[in-house]
N, C-alpha and C positions, 0 to 999 in steps of 0.2 A: 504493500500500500504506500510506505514514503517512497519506495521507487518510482512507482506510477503516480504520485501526486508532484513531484518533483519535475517529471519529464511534462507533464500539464503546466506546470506555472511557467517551465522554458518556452512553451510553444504558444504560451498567450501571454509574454510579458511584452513583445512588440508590437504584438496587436493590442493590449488595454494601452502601453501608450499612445499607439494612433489614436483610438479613441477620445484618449483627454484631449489631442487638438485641437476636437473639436471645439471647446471652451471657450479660447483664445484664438483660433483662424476659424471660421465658420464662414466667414463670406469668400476669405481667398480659397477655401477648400469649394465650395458650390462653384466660385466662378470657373474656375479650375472644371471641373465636373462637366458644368456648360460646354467651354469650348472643347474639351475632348469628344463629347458629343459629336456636336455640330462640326469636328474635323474627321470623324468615322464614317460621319454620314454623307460629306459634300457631295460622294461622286453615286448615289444612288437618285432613284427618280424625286424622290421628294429634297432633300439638300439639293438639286438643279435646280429644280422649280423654284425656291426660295433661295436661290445662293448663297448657300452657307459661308460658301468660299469670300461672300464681301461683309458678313457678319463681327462688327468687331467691340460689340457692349450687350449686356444684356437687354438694356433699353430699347436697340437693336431688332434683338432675335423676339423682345415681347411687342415690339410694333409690328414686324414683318409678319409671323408665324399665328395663322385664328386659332383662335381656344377650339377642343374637337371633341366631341361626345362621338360613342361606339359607335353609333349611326352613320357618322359623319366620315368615321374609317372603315370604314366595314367592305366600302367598295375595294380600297388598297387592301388592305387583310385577304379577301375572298382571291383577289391576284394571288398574294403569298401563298395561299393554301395552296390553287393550282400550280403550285410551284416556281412563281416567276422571282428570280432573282433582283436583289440590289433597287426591292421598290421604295421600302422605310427602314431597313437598313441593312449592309453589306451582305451579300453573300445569300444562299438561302436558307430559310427558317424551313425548318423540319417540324418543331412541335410546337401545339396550340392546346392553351388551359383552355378548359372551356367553364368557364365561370358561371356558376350555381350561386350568385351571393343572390338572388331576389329568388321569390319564388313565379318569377313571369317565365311565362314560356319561350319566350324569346331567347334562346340561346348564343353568350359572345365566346366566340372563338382567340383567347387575348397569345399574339404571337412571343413564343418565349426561345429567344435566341440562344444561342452558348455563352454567349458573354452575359447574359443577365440572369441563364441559368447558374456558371461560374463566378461572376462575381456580383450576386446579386442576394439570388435564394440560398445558394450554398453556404456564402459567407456570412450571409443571417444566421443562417443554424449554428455555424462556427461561434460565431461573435457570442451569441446564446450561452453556448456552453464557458465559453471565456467570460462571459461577464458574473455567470453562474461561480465557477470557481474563486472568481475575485473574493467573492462575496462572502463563499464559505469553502476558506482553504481544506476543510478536511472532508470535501463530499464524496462521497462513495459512491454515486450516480454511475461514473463510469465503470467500476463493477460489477456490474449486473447489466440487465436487457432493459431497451428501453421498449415500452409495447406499443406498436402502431396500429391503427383502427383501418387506415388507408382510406383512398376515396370510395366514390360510388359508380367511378366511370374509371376504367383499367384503360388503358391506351391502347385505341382503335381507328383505323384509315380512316383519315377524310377525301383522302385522294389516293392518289398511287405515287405524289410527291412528300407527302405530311401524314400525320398523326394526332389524334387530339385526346384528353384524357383529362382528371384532376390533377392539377398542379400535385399532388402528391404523387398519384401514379407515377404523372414525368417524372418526379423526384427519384422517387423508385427506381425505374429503370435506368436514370442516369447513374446512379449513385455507387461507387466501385464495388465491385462483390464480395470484397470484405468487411465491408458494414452489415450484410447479412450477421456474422458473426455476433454483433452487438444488437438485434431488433428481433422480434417476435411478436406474429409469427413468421413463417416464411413468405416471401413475395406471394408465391401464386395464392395463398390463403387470402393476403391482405389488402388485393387487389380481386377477390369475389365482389362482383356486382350486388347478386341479393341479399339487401342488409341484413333479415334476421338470418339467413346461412352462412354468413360473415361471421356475425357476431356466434353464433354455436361452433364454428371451430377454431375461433381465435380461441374463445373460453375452452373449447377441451386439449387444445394445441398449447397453453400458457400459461395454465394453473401449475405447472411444476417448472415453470422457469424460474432464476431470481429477477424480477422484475424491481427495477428500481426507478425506473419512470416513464413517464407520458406526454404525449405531445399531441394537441388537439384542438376540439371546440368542443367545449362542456356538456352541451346538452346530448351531443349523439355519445360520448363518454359515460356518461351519466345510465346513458343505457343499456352498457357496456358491463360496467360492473355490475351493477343492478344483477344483470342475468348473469355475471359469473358466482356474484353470492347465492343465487336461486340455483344453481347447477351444485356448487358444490356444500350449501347448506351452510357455511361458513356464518358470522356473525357482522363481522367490518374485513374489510380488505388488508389489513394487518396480519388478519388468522390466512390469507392467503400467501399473500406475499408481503411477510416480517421487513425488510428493507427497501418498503417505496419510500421515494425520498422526497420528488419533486415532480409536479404539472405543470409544464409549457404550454400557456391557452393561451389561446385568441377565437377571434371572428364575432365572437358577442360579450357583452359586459358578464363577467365574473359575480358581481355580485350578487345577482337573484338565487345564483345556483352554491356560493359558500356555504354555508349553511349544510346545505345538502351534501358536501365535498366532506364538513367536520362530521359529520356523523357517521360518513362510508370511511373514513381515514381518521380514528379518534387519536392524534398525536400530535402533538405541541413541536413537532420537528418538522412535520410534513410543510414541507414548501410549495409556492404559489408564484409563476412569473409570470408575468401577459407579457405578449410581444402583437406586431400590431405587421400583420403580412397578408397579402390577397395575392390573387394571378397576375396582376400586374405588375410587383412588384413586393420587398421586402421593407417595409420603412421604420420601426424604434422598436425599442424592446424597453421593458423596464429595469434599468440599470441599478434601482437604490430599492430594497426592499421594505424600506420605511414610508415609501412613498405611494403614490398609487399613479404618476403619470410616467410618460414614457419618452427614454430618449431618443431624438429623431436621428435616424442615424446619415452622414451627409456623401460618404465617398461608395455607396453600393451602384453607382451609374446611374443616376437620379438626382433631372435637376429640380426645385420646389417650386413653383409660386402659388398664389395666396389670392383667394377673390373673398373680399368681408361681404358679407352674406345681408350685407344694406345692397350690396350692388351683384347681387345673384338674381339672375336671371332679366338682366337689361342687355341691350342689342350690342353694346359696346362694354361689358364690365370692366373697371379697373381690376388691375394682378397688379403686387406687390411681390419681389424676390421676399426670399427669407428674413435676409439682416433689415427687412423694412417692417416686420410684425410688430404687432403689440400684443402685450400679454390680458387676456379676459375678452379677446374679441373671439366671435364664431367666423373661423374660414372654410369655405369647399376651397379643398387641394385639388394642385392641377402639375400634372409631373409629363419631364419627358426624359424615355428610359433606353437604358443599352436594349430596349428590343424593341423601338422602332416607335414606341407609343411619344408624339409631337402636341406638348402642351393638352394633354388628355386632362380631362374633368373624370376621374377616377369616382366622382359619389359621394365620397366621405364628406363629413364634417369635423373639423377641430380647432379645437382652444389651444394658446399658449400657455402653457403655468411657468414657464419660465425661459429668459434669452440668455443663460451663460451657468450653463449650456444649455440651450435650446429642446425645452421637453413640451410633450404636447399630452393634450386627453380625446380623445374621440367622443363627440359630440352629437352622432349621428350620420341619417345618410339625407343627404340633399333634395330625393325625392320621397323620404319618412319620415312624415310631420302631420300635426292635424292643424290644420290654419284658412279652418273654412267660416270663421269668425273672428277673423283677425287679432288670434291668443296664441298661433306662432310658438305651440307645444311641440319639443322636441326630444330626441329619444334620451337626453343626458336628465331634461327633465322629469319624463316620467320614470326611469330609473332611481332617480333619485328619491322621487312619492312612493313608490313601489316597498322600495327598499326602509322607509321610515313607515310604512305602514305594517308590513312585516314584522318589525322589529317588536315593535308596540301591540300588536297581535301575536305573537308570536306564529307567522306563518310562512309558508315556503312555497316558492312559484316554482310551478316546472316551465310554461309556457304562456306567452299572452300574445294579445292582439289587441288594436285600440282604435275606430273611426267616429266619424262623427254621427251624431242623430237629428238633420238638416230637419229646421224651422216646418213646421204644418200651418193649416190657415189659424188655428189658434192655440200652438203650442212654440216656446220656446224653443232653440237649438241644446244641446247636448255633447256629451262623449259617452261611447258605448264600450266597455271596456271587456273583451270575455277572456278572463285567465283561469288556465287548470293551474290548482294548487296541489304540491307534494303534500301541505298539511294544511287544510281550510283551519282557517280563522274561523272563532267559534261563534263570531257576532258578524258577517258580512256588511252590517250596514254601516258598525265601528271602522271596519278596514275601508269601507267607501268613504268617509265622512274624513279618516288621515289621509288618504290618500286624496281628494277633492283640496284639504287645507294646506297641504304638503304642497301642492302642484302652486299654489296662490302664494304663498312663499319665496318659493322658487323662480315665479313666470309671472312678471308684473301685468302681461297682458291679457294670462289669463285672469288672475286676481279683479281687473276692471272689469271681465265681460262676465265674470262671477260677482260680483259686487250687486247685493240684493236682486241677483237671478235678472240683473238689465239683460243679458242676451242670451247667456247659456243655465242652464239649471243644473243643476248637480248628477253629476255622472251615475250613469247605470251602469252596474257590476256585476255580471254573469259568472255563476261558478259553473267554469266549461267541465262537463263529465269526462274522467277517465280516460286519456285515448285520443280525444279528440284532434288535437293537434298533430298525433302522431300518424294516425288513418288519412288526415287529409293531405300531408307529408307525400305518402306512404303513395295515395291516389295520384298526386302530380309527379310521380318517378322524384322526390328530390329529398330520400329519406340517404343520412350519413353525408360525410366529404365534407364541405365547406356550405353545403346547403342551411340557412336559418331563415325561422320565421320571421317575417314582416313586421317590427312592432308596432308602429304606427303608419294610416294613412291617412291622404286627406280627403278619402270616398270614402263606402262604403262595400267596397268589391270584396275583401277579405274578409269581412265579417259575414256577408251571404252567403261566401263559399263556404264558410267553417261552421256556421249556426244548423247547417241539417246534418251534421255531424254530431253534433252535443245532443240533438234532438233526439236522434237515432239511436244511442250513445247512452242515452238518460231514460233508454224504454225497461 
């Protein structure tokens, strides 16, 4: 053990110092980032079209180059796929994430080059693990197996040029075959498409590994263990496997499902990291365990800029580079990446918590909001009510969903809120009433359009039955991977599709 924890601190003591320069060069490091960019790409169709080659400020390349939603590339991509070389950037792209973050049927094909597979996604995980041992010099993590759930789509032809699959599959198959050694189960296991056949032989393939950690999205995790403790009768995931040590999540906030995590893991050592990564790209992890935001990370070939969300969705938005932020404002991130994506509107939303060094919170997604009454409720908000409502009831969410309930000829507007709870609150209209005062709190605008029921009245709270979330999942193919539910919209579409479920569900 001090051997192999020694030969760890040699091979991430030059990598945490890169890190810290971040601190102190943040903007010579982006710019830097930029034009390496914009000089890989000069000589492909899109660097001609905008000639990169006379680009020489960012000011520059944020005049020349439009902001582009998937839409707006999708024609260049569907090139790539048929295999046309050197369209957005050098050479040809072989493999394509196909991105499950919504649950619309619209499927994006996001191209993942070598270089953003190499020094992007990989060295996210790298960095991970190095930021992991900084933290806690004597972890035993790399002694043991780490367990993979894998995606939901195993890499399969889109052509006779390319392949497309969950960014994890890709990962999968890129990843050298001695990392087999270190993961469980085996690829072909962990790359089964049918989730519940997934999940019965990962569990009967890994209950006798030493499993010492995980890396995922909570909720299909959640499900995971669930049916290994059901398989093997077990009590907490301790009595299974004594030396789990640490979960690497992302894709949805952590907090509705803690709770849930202390009672399948009762141990005061078990560790908790979010890091914050989609098919487009790798962007922060959280570096400080005392903390709950995360640091952006600036040299994975990714350059940032920033639209504050007063001037989201106008013809012409202003973008702000990075060293131009301010801290407690809401931005939609707009990144352009070593695999070709040019000033893309990725979805997200996020806050600053701080510029030295530069950490952020995720705030949401750009089109999940309810703001059909001008209260501009967004998913950090209702997280936040969720979570204080919770606390004070003592209850536990597995899954929710939230739209509005639009104005009748003599009724006021609303929110229609339907969450399955792991553990209902024993007074529903207690956890309505925190959750309603929590949001007024938190959301100045909805507070005024709550302010003696002037436009909305107080939220209706469905306890979804059983299952619900998981069947309707389960019905739009988008159960496991990166796939999550919708928290908030600003229709009503989500909640129609999922209400003959509870219905069904609750006979």
């Amino acid at each position: 053990m001090a051997l192999l924890n020694s030969i760890i601190k040699w091979v991430n003591y030059k990598r945490i110092y890169q890190i810290e320069l971040y601190r102190n060069h943040a903007e010579e490091i982006q710019e830097e980032m930029l034009f390496n960019l914009l000089n890989e790409a000069k000589n492909t169709e899109w660097g001609r079209k905008y000639d990169y080659r006379s680009i020489k400020s960012v000011e520059q390349f944020a005049e020349r180059i439009p902001i582009s939603t998937y839409e707006q590339m999708e024609p260049h991509i569907s090139r790539m796929i048929d295999g046309e070389r050197n369209v957005l950037w050098p050479g040809e792209i072989k493999w394509f994430a196909k991105s499950s973050g919504t649950t619309n049927a619209k499927s994006k094909f996001i191209p993942v080059s070598t270089d953003s597979l190499e020094d992007c996604h990989f060295r996210g995980g790298k960095d991970v693990l190095a930021i992991y041992h900084r933290n806690y010099p004597e972890a035993k993590a790399l002694t043991g197996k780490s367990l993979t759930l894998g995606g939901s789509h195993r890499v399969s032809n889109l052509s006779n040029k390319s392949y497309y699959g969950d960014l994890s599959a890709i990962m999968i198959e890129n990843l050298p075959f001695w990392t087999d050694l270190n993961r469980t189960p085996p690829t072909e296991i962990a790359l089964i498409e049918e989730f519940e056949r997934k999940v019965d032989e990962i569990t009967k393939t890994s209950i006798h590994e030493n499993v010492t950690s995980f890396a995922g999205v909570p909720s299909w995790y959640l499900v995971l263990l669930r049916h290994v403790l059901d398989y093997t009768g077990k009590n907490n995931m301790l009595e299974v496997w004594p030396n789990l040590e640490v979960f690497i999540h992302g894709g949805i906030n952590f907090e509705p499902y803690r709770e849930q995590y202390r009672k399948l893991i009762p141990s005061d050592e078990m560790r908790y990291l979010e890091t914050y990564n989609a098919s487009e790209g790798f962007f922060a992890i959280q570096d400080d365990p005392s903390r709950d935001d995360l640091l952006l990370m600036l040299d994975y070939g990714i350059f940032y800029e920033f639209i504050p969300m007063s001037e989201y969705g106008k013809e012409n938005p202003k973008t702000i580079p990075l060293w131009d932020v301010e801290t407690g404002v809401n931005y939609a991130m707009v990144i352009s990446t070593n695999g070709g994506l040019w000033r893309y509107l990725i979805g997200d939303t996020v806050v600053f918590t701080s510029k030295n060094p530069y950490k952020i919170k995720i705030t949401g997604r750009t089109k999940h909001f309810i703001n059909a009454f001008g209260e501009e409720v967004i998913i950090d908000n209702a997280e936040k009510a969720l979570k204080q409502a919770c606390d004070e009831t003592g209850a536990t969410i597995r899954d929710y969903t939230a739209g509005p309930v639009f104005m009748g000829d003599n009724a006021k507007g609303a929110h229609e809120w339907l969450i399955e709870f792991d553990t209902p609150p024993a007074d529903l209209s207690r956890f309505t009433e925190i959750l309603d005062k929590t949001l007024q709190s938190v959301n100045s605008d909805y507070e005024a359009k709550r302010h003696k029921n002037t436009t909305l009245n107080s939220p209706k709270v469905i306890a979804a039955a059983q299952g619900t979330f998981y069947h309707w999942m389960k019905e739009k193919g988008k159960i496991g991977g990166q796939n999550k539910v919708p928290r908030l919209s600003n229709n009503r579409d989500y909640l129609e599709q999922l209400l003959p479920f509870h219905h069904e569900l609750s006979r």
